[in-house]
N, C-alpha and C positions, 0 to 999 in steps of 0.2 A: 249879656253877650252869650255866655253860654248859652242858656234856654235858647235865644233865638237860632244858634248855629244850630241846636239840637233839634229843633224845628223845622229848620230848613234841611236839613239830613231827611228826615222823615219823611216830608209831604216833596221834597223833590220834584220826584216821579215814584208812582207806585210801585214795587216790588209787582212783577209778571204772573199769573199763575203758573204753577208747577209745570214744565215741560214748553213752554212757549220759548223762553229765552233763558241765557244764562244768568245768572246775578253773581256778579264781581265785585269786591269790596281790595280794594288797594290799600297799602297800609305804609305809611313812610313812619319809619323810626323815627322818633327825636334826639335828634345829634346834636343840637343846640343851635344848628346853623339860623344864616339869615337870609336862608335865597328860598323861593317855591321848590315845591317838587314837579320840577315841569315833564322830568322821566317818565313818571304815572301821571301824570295829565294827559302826556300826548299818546301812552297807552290806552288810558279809559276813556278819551275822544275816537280812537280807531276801533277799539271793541263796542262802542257803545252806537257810532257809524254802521256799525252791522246787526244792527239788530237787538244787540244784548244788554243788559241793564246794570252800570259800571259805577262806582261812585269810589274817589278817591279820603281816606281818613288821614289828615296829617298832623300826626301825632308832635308834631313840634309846634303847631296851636296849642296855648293853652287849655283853651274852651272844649278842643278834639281830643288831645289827651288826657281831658278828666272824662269826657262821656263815652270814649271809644268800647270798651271792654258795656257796655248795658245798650248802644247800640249794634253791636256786632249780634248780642242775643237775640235781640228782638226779629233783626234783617234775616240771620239763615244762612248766609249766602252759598252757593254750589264751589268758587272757587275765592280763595284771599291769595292776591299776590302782595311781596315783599319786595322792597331792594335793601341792598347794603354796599358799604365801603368795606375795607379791610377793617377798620377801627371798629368799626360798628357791628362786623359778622356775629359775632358770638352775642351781641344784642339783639340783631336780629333772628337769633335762635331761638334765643328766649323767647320773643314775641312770637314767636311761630309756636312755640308749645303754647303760650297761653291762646295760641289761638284756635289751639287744635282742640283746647277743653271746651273753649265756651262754643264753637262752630263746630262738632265731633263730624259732622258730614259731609264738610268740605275737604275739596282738594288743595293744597299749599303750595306756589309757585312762589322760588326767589331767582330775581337776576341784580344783575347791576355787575361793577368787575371783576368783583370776588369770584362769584358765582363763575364767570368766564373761563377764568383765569385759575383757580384751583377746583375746580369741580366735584372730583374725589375727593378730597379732602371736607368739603362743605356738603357732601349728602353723608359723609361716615360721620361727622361729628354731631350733626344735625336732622335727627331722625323725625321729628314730626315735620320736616320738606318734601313735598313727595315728588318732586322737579326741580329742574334747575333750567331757567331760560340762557343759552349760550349765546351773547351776542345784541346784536339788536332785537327788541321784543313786538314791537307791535305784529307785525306779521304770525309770528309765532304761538302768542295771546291769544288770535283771532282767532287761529286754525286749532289751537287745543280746547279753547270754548265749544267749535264745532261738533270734536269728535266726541266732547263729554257731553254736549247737549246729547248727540245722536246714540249715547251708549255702544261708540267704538273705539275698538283701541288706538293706544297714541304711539305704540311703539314705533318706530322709525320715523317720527314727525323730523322736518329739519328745524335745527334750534334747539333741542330739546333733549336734556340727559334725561337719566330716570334710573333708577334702581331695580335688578333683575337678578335672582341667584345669588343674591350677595354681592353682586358686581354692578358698578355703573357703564351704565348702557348708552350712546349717543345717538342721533338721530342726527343728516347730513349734513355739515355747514348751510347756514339759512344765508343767501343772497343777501345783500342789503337793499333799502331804498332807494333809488336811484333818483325817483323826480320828487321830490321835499312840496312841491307845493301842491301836492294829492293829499299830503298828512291833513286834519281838519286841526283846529285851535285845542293847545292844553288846557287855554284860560280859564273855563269855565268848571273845569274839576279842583279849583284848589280857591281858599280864602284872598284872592286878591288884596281887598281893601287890608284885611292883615299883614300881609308883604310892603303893599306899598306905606305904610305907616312904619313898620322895624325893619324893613331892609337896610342895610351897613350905609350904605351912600346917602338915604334918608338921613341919620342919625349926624353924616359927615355931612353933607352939603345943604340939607332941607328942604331938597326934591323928592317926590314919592314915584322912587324910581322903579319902573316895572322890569321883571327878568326878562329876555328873549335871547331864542340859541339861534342864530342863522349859517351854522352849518353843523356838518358831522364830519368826525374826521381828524387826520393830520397828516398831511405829507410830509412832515419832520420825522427825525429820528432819535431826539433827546434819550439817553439812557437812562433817566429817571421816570421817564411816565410811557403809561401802556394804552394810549389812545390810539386807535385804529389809524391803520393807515390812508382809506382812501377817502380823499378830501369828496363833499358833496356840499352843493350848496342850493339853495331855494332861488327864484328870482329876486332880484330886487323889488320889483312891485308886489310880491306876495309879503314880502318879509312889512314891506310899507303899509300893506291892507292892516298885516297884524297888532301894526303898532298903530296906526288911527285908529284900534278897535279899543286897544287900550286908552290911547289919551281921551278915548265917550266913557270910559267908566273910573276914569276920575286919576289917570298916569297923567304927569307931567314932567317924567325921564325916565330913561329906559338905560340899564345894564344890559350890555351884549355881552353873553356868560359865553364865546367863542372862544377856545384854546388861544388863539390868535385871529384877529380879525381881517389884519392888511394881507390874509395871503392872497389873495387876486386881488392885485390892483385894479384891474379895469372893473372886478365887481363893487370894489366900491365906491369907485368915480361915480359908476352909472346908478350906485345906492345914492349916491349923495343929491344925482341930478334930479332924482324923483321927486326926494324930501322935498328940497326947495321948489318943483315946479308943481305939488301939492299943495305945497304950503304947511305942511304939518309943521306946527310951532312946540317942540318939547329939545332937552339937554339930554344928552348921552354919554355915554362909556366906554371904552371897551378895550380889552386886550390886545397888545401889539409887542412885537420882535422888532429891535432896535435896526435891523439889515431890511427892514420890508415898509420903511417909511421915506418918503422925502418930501422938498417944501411942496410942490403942486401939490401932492397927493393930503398934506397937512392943513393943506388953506381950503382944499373941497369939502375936509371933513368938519374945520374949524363953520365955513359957512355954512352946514348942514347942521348945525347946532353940536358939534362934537364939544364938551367944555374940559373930557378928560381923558386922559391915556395911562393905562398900565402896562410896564415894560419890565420884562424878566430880566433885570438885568446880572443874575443871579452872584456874580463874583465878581471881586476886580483884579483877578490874577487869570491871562490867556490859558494856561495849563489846565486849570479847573475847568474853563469853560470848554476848553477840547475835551476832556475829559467828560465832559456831560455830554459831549455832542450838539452842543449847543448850533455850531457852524455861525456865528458871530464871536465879535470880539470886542473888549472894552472900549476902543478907539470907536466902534461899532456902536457902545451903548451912549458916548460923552457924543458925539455926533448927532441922534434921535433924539437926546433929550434938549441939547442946545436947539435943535431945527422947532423941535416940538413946543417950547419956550417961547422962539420968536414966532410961531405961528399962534400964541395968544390961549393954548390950551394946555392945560397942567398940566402934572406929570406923578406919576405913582407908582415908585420902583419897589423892586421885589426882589430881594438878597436872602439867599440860602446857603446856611452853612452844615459842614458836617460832612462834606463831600469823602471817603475813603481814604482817599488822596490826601485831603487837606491837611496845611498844617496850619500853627499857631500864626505862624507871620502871612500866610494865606488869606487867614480872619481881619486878620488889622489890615491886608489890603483892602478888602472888600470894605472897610468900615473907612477907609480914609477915603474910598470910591464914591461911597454914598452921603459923605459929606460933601465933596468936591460938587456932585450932583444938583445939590440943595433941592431934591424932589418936593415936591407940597408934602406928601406922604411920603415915608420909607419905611417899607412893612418886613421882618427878618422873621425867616423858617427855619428848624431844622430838615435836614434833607429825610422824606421816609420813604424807607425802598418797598415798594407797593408791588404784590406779584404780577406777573407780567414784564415788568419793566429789565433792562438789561443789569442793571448794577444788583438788582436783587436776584435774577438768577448767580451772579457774580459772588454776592455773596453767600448763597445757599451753598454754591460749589466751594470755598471756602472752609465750610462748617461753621459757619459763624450762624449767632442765634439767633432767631425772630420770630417772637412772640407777634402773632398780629394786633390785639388788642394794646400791647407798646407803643404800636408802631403810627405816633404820632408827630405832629411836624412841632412840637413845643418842648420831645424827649427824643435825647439821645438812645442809637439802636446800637451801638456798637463804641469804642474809645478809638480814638486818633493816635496818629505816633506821636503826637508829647503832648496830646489833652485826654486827662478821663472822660467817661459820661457827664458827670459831676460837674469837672471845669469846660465843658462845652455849654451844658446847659445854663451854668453862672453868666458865660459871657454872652450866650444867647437871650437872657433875661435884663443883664447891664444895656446892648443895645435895642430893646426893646422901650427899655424906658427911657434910656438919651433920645431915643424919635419920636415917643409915643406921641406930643402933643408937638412935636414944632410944623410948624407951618399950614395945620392941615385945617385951619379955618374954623372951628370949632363952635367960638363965640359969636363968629359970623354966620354959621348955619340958625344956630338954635334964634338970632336977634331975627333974621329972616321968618323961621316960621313964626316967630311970636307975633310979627307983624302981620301976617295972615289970618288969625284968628282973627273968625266974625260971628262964630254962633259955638253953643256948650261942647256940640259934635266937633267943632273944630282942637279947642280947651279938650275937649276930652283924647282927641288922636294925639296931641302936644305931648300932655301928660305921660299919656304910652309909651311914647318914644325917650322922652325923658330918662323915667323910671329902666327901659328895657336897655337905654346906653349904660346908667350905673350899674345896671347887672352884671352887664356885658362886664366893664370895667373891673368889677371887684372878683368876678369870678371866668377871667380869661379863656381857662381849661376849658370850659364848655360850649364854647363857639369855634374850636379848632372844627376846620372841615377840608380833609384831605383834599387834596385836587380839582380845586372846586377855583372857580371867577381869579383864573391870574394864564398867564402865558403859559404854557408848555413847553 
């Protein structure tokens, strides 16, 4: 496997001769997650759309991150962009010095929310960066490839900090996207068959579920996450092009990694009308708000192949939930999940503890909630106050302290008024493993794919999956992925 990903890296598409186009090499950390990096797909489909010659490295392949570091020498490239999460910054620092040894004559772009969100802070700690993309990137990308192709400066580009005098410098607010179905396909910049084989819902249910985002955005205001505010969405028949393109090369389910999916109802009536009157035969996922579901809108999704819903149901005490901003309520979550139930499609709730607020008898409601619930799954976070978001300027003002490389949803950031770190994270580990395995179908997924196997490639994908769930298993910590495939 390696040799042949390493092969196919190489013979791709040729490297340009000097001065024709840019060469961009994109680098996803390994976080230990389980979803693509569709961020730099759908960047190196837009730069690569214009001309320039873009190939994404994801280092959370095994195969990519053993040959990363001997194909990076070989390639050259003019510019290596990065992203990170807050957990991940100071990793992807590092990776950026090593990549400044082996590449000395590239330029280093890092975005993603860190970069947004503290700026200063991520070019003064992180000196071999030599930008920082603010915001959405592909536009951004394109036009700094431009200026570097042309040997002009980038100062004032929109999107784009930079470092000047010792000071960081910023270039305008960058517009966003407005029409999503002009973007071209991330697919082809990242190991598919890899995802669809260890993707999380693969290992749970035995479909080889492909990732897809069909919108950007949030019109929410939750004061834990710092997702842009203005909702965009793609058409329905584009979002449908992109998934029949999937199920020819070998998807047959798809994860919609949407913050929330049900916020326009009518767009997803009219998603739903498509699927069926296409006929696209595959099972799907996708994140929903317990206030933005009902039975019609449940039975369109259920007959469009929906088989699962994840629902933030994050507490089961109203106060918490004001307090998050949530703008639902528990009455709100037992409501969604019974409708959701009797319309024949699971259910996959998502309880977060650690709220500021919270207390000890706070926890046991949430826990007597999610019992009451009896979801297939019930997955528990600690709450991580990620910059940007409102409870973390909250407690910055405070003085309270936050280490970002801490600042994980499986470790407590702070003590409660009558729980330490210590007794938060004990009883965030107790309900962990009172849910880990009930209902969530387990023995049924794995007897499923066995029954599929018809040839060694099949027996060999099995195995992967196998082997990549006990991993997962024995060493949790390393599949923590901040703000990533759950409701907002």
């Amino acid at each position: 496997m390696c040799g042949s990903w390493a092969t196919r890296w190489r013979r791709g598409s040729a490297w340009p001769r000097a001065g024709e186009t840019m060469r961009v090499t994109l680098l996803q950390p390994d976080t230990g997650g389980a979803y693509p990096p569709l961020s730099l797909g759908y960047l190196a489909a837009y730069v690569a759309e214009r001309g320039h010659t873009a190939r994404v490295v994801d280092l959370q392949v095994p195969a990519q991150r053993r040959e990363w570091e001997r194909l990076l020498v070989e390639s050259q490239p003019d510019l290596i962009g990065l992203t990170a999460l807050t957990p991940s910054i100071r990793d992807a620092g590092r990776l950026a010095e090593r990549a400044r040894q082996l590449a000395p004559q590239a330029r280093i772009i890092l975005g993603g929310f860190h970069a947004t969100m503290e700026p200063e802070q991520t070019l003064r700690d992180h000196p071999a960066i030599d930008f920082l993309c603010i915001g959405e990137g592909e536009k951004t990308l394109a036009e700094l490839c431009a200026l570097l192709d042309a040997g002009e400066p980038v100062v004032g580009l929109p999107g784009l900090a930079w470092r000047s005098a010792g000071r960081v410098e910023f270039g305008p607010l960058r517009e966003r996207i407005t029409d999503l179905d002009l973007l071209p396909s991330p697919h082809a910049f990242y190991d598919l068959d890899y995802y669809l084989d260890a993707g999380s819902f693969t290992y749970q249910y035995g479909y080889r579920c492909a990732s897809v985002i069909a919108s950007r955005g949030c019109p929410f205001r939750c004061r834990f996450c710092s997702v842009p505010g203005k909702y965009i969405q793609p058409s329905p028949e584009h979002v449908a092009d992109e998934i029949a393109a999937l199920l020819r090369r070998g998807a047959d389910g798809v994860f919609f990694r949407d913050s929330t999916f049900t916020i326009r109802r009518e767009w997803v009536l009219a998603f739903c009308e498509v699927v069926r009157r296409r006929r696209l035969r595959f099972l799907w996922i996708a994140n929903a708000r317990p206030d933005l579901v009902d039975d019609e809108l449940l039975a369109a999704m259920k007959r469009a192949g929906c088989f699962a819903l994840c629902y933030g149901a994050e507490s089961g005490c109203d106060h918490v939930l004001n307090y998050y901003g949530k703008d639902h309520t528990v009455a709100d979550t037992r409501r969604a999940v019974e409708a959701t139930k009797r319309a024949g499609i699971r259910v996959i709730a998502y309880f977060m503890l650690g709220a500021p607020i919270e207390t000890r008898a706070d926890i046991e409601a949430s826990h007597a909630l999610a019992r009451e619930l009896g979801a297939e799954r019930t997955i528990w976070k600690i709450f991580a106050p990620l910059p940007g978001c409102a409870i973390y300027d909250e407690l910055k003002a405070k003085g309270v302290p936050l280490d970002f490389e801490a600042i994980r949803t499986d470790r407590a950031s702070y003590p409660l008024a009558d729980m330490t770190e210590a007794e938060l994270e004990a009883r965030f580990r107790e309900l962990q493993r009172e849910f880990a395995y009930a209902r969530d179908g387990r023995l049924r997924a794995f007897w499923r794919q066995l029954r599929r196997v018809r040839s060694p490639r099949d027996a060999w994908r099995l195995t992967r999956r196998v082997t990549g769930r006990v991993r997962r298993a024995l060493f949790p910590a390393e599949n923590e992925c901040v703000g990533e495939g759950r409701d907002g």
